[in-house]
N, C-alpha and C positions, 0 to 999 in steps of 0.2 A: 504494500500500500504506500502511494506515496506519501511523503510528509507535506502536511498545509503549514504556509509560512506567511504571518504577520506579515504586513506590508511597512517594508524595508522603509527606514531614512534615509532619504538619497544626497548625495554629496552636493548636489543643486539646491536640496534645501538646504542644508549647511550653509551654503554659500547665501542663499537669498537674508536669513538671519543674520548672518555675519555680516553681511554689506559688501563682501569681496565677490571675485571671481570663484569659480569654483577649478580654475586654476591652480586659483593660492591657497585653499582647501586644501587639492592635491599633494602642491608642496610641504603644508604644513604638516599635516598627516603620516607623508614619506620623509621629513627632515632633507628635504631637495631644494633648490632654490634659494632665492632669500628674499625673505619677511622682517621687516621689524617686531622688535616686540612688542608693542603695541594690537599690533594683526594678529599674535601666533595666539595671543592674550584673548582678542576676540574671538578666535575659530576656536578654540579651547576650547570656550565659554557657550558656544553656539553648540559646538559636539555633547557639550556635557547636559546641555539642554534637551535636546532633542532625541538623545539618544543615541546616538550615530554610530555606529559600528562599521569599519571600512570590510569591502568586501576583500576576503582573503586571497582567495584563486584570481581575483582582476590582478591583484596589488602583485603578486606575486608574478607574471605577465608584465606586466607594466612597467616593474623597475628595474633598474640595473645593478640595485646594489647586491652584493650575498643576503643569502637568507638569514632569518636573527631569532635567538632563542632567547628567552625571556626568564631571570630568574630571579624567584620571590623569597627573600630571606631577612629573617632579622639580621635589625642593624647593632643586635651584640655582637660585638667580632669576636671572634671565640677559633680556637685551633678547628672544631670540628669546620665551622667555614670554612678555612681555609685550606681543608681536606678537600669541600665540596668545590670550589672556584677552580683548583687546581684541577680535579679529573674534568669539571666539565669545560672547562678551556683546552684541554687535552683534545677532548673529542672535537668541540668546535672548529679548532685549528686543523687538527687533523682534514676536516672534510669543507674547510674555507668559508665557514658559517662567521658568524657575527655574535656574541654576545652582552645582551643588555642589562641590565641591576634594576632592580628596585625593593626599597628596603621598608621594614615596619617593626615598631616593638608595642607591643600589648593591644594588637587589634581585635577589631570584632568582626561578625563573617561580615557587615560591611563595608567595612573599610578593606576588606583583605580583596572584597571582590573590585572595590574601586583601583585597588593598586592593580589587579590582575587586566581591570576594560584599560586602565592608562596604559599601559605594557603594551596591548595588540594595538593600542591608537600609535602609538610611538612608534609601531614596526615587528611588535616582536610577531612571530611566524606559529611558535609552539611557547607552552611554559613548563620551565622546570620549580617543581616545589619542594619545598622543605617543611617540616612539620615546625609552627603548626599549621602553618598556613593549608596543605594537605589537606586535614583534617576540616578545618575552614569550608573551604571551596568547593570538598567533594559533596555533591547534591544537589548544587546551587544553578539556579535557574540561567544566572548570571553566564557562569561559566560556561555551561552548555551553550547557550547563545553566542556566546564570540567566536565557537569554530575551530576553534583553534586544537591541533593535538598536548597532552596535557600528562607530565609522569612527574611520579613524588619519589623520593629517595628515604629511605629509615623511619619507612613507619612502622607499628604497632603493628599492623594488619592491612590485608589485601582491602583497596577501596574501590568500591560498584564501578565507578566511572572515570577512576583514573588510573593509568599503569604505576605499577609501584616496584621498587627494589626497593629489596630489605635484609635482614636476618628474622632467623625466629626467637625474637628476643625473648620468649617464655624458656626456650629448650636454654639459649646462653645464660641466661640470669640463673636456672638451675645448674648447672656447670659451675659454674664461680662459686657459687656456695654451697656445692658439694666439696668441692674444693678445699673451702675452708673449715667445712666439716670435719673434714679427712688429718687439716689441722691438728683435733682435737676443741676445734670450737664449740662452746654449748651456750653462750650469752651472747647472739647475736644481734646487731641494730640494722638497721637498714633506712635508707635515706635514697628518699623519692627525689621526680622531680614534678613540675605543673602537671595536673590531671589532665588539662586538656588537649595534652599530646598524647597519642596513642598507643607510645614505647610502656608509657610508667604502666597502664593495668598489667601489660602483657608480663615485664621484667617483674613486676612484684608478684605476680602469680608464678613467674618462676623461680622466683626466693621461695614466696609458701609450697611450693611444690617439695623441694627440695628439704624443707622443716616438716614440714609431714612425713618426706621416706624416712627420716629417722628421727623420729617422733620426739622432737622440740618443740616444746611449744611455742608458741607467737608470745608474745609478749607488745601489747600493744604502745606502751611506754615505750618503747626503742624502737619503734616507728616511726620518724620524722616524713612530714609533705612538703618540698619549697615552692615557692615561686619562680623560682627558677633553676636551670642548672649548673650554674656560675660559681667561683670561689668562693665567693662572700657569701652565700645559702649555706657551701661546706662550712665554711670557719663558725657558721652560726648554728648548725648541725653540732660541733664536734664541741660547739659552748654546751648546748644543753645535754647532752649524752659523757662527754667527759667528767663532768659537773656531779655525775650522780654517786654517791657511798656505793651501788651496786652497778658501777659502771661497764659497760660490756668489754670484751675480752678481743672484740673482730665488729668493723664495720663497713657492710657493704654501700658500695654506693654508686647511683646510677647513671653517675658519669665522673672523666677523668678530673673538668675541673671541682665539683663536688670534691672528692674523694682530694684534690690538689688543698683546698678549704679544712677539710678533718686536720693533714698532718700536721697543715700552718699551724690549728689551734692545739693537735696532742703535742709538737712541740715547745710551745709557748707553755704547756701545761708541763712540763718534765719528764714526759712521759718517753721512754724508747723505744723506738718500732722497729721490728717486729716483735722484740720481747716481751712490751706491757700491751702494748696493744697491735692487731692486724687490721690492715686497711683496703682493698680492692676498688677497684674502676671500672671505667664501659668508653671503650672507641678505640681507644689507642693511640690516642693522639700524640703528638710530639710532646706533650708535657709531660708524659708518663712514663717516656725513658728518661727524662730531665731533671725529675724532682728527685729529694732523697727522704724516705728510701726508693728506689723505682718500684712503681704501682704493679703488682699483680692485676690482671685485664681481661674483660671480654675486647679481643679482636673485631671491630667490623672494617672490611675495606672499604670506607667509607669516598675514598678520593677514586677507585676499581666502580665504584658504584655508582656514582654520580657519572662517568663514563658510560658505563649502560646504560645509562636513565635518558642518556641522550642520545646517545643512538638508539633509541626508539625510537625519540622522536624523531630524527633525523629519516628513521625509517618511514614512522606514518608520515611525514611532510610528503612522500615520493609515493602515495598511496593514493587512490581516488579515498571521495568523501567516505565512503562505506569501508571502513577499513578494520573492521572487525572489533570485538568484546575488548576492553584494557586486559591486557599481563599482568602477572604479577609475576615477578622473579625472586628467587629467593638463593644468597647468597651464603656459603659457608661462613660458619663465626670459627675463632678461634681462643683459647686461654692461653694466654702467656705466665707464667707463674714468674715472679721475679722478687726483690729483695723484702717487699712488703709484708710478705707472711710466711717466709722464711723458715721461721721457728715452729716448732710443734708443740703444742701446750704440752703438759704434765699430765696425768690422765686426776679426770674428777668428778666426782658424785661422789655417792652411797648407795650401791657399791662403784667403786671406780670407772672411770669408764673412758677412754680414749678410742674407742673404735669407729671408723668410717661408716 
């Protein structure tokens, strides 16, 4: 059946609102030509108006420049970024694309979808996502409407409408703290990060996974949620958990800078890692062979992934409009064991107990 489509805003009306040519529309649209600011200011203002979404297969025809991918990321700069920009400039270059930026911290699915219609007004072709934005945009009317092909890198889980790379961060996050099981750990903490990204349910179900096979209990007190997954959520995790007469023994945490955060503050507190306390990560970022002691890790090839995330899209770009169901790819994790947890407790209870 075919699909009925709303009748389009045409770049004529653009132009009749704005008071230009639909020319300078064009121009403005594709970053061709020149305009004052003043004009690019009013065609802006007219598109935003009106609604206006450029057609992609003309645009695409029509111009001369490479094709341009579009990525939406917070503007925390953070290693794990820097993982992401690097693979997906990797691919871009590789195949003489173009890539665009646009950045956001603590949006709502409006604003996320506003950044995503500015991105295709600007040029971009396809868009690459990062969570949470992902999470954001997958469903959104918005997004379906611009056309555009569309893949997310390290999420939680496969999403209806958009291709995603990932790990399966339930199966990794139980790895790590069997891990520290195997220790001889039995006072575990764990330290989240925002709900509204869809790593943290998956990762913390696979820490409870993992305290169930050997039958730990949770302790809901040494379960820390942050705001974010930044040092300064760690240093503020390792205040309230170091802090306590029954302070835990090992603390996971759901990424490297978190876990970078814990040692800043077990150090400040006196404490020696790996002997009074063990500490673990998630990414593997460069910080994590940096710090000391070096982080024990969930591995994801996060800079390998963002590479494939774009040569999908790279793919569907070369695809007619019907180009089949979003992917989900799912990428090996790995644990790096290294100086952070080192040590193996003493064995203890009643009766004793150090067994994996």
């Amino acid at each position: 059946m075919a699909k009925r489509r709303r009748h389009a805003v045409t770049i004529r009306a653009v132009a009749e609102r704005a008071g230009v040519s639909a020319m300078t529309v064009s121009n403005v649209v594709n970053g061709a030509g020149r305009a004052s600011a003043a004009t690019v200011a009013t065609v802006h203002a007219a598109i935003a108006e009106l609604g206006y979404v450029p057609n992609l297969t003309a645009r695409r025809l029509a111009k001369a420049r490479a094709t341009t991918v579009g990525l939406v990321y917070s503007d925390r700069r953070t290693p794990f970024l820097d993982a992401v920009l690097v693979g997906t400039l990797r691919a871009t270059n590789a195949h003489g694309l173009q890539l665009i930026l646009r950045d956001g911290e603590g949006v709502t699915r409006g604003e996320a979808e506003g950044i995503a219609r500015d991105l295709v007004r600007s040029g971009a072709d396809a868009l690459l996502l990062i969570p949470p934005f992902a999470e954001l945009l997958s469903g959104s009317a918005v997004l379906a409407k611009l056309g555009v092909p569309v893949a997310a890198i390290a999420t939680g889980t496969a999403l209806p409408d958009v291709t995603t790379v990932r790990i399966d961060n339930r199966a990794a996050m139980f790895s790590i703290t069997e891990r520290v099981i195997a220790r001889g750990h039995r006072r575990i903490a764990y330290v989240a990060g925002p709900d509204h990204y869809s790593v943290v349910a998956a990762r913390l179900e696979g820490f409870r996974d993992a305290l169930r096979k050997h039958a730990i209990a949770e302790d809901s007190q040494l379960l820390l949620h942050h705001s974010e997954f930044d040092y300064a959520s760690g240093v503020a995790a390792g205040r309230v958990l170091l802090e306590r007469h029954d302070r835990p023994t090992a603390i996971i945490c759901s990424s490297d800078d978190l876990a970078a955060g814990v040692i800043a503050q077990a150090n400040r507190t006196g404490l020696r890692l790996p002997v009074d306390l063990a500490v673990t990560g998630f990414d593997d970022t460069i910080l994590a062979s940096r710090i000391w002691p070096p982080l024990t890790v969930v591995r994801q090839p996060v800079e390998d992934m963002a590479f494939r995330a774009t040569q999908c899209l790279i793919a569907a770009l070369g695809k007619a409009d019907d180009a089949g169901a979003p992917s989900d790819e799912i990428f090996d994790h790995d644990i790096l064991e290294r100086e952070s947890t080192s040590v193996t407790m003493p064995c203890t209870g009643d009766p004793p107990r150090c067994d994996a």
